[in-house]
Backbone as CSV, one residue per row, in Angstrom:
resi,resn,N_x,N_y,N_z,CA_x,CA_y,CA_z,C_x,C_y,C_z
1,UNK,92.932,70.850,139.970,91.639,70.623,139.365,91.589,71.378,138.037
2,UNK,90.983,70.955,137.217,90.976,71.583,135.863,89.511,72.318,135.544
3,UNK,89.968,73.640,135.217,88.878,74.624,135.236,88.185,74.103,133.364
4,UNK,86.719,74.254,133.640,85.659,73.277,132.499,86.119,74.865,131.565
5,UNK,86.211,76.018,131.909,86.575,77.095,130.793,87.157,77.184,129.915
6,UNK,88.652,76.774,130.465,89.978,76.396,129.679,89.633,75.628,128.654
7,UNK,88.986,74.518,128.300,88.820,73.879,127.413,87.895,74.359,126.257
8,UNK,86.541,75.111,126.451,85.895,75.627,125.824,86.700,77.035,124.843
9,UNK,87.637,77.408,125.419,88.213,78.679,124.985,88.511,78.575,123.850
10,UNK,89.336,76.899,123.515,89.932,76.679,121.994,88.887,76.605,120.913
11,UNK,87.711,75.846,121.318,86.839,75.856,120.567,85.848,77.466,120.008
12,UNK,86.203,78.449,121.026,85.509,79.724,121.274,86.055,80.163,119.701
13,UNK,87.417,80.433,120.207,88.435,80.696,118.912,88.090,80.535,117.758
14,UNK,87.806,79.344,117.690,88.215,78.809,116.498,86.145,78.745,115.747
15,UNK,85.844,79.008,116.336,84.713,78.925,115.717,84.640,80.693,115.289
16,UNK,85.207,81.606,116.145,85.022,82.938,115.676,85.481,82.973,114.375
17,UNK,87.072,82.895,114.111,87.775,82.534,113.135,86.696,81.796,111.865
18,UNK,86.017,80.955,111.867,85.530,80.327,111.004,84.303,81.336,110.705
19,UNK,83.671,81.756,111.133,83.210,82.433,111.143,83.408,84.212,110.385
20,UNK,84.236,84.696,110.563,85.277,85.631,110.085,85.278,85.157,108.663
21,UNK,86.160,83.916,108.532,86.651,83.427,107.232,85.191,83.560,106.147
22,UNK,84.640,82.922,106.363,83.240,82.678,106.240,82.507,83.992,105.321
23,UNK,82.662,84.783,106.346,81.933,85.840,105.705,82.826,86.623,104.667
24,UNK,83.875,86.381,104.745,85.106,87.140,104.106,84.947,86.437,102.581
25,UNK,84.739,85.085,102.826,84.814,84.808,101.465,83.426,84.945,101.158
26,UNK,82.115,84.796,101.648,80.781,85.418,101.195,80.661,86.519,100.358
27,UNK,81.186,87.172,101.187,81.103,88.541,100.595,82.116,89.797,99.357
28,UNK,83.103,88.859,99.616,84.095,88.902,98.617,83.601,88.893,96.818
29,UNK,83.485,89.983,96.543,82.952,90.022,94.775,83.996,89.100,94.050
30,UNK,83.118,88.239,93.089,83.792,87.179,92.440,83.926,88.352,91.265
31,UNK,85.337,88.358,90.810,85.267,89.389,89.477,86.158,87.983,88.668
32,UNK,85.460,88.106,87.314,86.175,87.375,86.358,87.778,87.498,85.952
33,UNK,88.054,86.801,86.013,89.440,87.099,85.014,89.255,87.342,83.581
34,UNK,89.696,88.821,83.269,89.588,89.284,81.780,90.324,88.083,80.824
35,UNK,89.911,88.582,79.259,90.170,87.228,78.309,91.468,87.657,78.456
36,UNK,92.415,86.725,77.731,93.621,87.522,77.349,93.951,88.465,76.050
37,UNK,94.564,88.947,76.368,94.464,90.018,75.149,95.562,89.813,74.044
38,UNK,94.854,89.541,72.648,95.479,89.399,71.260,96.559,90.532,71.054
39,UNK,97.592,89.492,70.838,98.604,90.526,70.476,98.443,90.981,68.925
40,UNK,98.836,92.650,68.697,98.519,92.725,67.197,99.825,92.135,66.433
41,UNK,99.027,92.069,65.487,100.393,91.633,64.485,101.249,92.861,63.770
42,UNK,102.069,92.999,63.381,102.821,94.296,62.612,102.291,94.884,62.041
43,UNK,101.384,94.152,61.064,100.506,95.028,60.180,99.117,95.946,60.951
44,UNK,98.903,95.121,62.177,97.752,96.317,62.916,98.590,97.203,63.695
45,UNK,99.619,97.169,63.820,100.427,97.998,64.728,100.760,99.802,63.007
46,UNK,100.796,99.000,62.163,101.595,99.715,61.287,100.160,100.585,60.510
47,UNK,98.921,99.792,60.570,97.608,100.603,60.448,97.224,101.647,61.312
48,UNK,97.741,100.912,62.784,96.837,102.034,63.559,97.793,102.831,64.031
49,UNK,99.518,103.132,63.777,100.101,103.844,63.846,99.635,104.785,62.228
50,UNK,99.095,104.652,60.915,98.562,105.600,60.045,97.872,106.014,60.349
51,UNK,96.739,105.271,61.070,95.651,106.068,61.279,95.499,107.451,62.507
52,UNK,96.478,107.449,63.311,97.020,108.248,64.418,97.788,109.475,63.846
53,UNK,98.021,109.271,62.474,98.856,110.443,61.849,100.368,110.526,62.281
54,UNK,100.841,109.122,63.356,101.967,108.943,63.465,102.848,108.660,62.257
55,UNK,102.484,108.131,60.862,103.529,108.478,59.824,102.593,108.831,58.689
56,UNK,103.609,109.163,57.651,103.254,109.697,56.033,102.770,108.296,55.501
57,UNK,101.947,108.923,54.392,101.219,107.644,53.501,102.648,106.616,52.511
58,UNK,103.197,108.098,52.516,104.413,106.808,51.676,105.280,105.642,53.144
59,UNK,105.304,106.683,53.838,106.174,105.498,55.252,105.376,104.172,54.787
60,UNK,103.872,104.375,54.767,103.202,103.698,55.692,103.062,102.436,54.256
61,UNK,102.977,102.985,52.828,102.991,102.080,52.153,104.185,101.301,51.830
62,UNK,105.506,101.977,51.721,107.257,101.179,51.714,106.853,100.434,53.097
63,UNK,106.493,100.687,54.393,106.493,99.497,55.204,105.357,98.453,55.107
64,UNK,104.359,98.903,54.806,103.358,97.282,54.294,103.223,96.822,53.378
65,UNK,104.333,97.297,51.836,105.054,96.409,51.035,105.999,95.302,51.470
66,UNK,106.688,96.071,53.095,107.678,95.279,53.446,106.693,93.994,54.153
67,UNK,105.891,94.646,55.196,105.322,93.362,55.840,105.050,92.241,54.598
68,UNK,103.891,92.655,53.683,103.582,92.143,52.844,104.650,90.833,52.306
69,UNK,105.997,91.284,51.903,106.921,91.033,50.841,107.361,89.482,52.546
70,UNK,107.632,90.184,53.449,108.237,89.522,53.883,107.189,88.395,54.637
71,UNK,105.354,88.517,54.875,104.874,87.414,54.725,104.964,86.489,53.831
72,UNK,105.376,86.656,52.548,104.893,85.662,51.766,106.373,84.975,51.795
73,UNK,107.467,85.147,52.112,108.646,84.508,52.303,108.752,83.667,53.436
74,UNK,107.868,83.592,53.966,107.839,83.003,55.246,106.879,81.899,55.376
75,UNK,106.088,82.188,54.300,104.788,80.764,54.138,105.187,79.652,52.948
């Protein structure tokens, strides 16, 4: 004879489970995905390494003569 329990059990399950899921994703903080982030170009890398006191004013002008020299060869 087949016990009427056995059958209810799968459904027991599976409704807990849904249930579970349920709230998991409810409650789960939606956080944005940040923008992506702009890569600098040489010349902001070569500013904000002056401005850090990471090099001398002459470094800093022989290399953004160079950027300089070598944008316009390129356009």
């Amino acid at each position: 004879m087949h016990y009427v329990g056995q059958s209810l059990w799968g459904m027991h399950v599976f409704w807990w489970l849904f249930w579970i899921v349920a709230i998991v994703v409810l409650f789960t903080p939606i956080t944005p995905v940040p923008p992506r982030r702009w890569r600098e170009t040489p010349l902001e890398i070569l500013q904000r390494r002056y401005v850090a006191g990471e090099i001398a004013s002459a470094e800093y002008e022989e290399r953004k003569a160079k950027l300089e020299c070598d944008a316009k060869l390129t356009k």
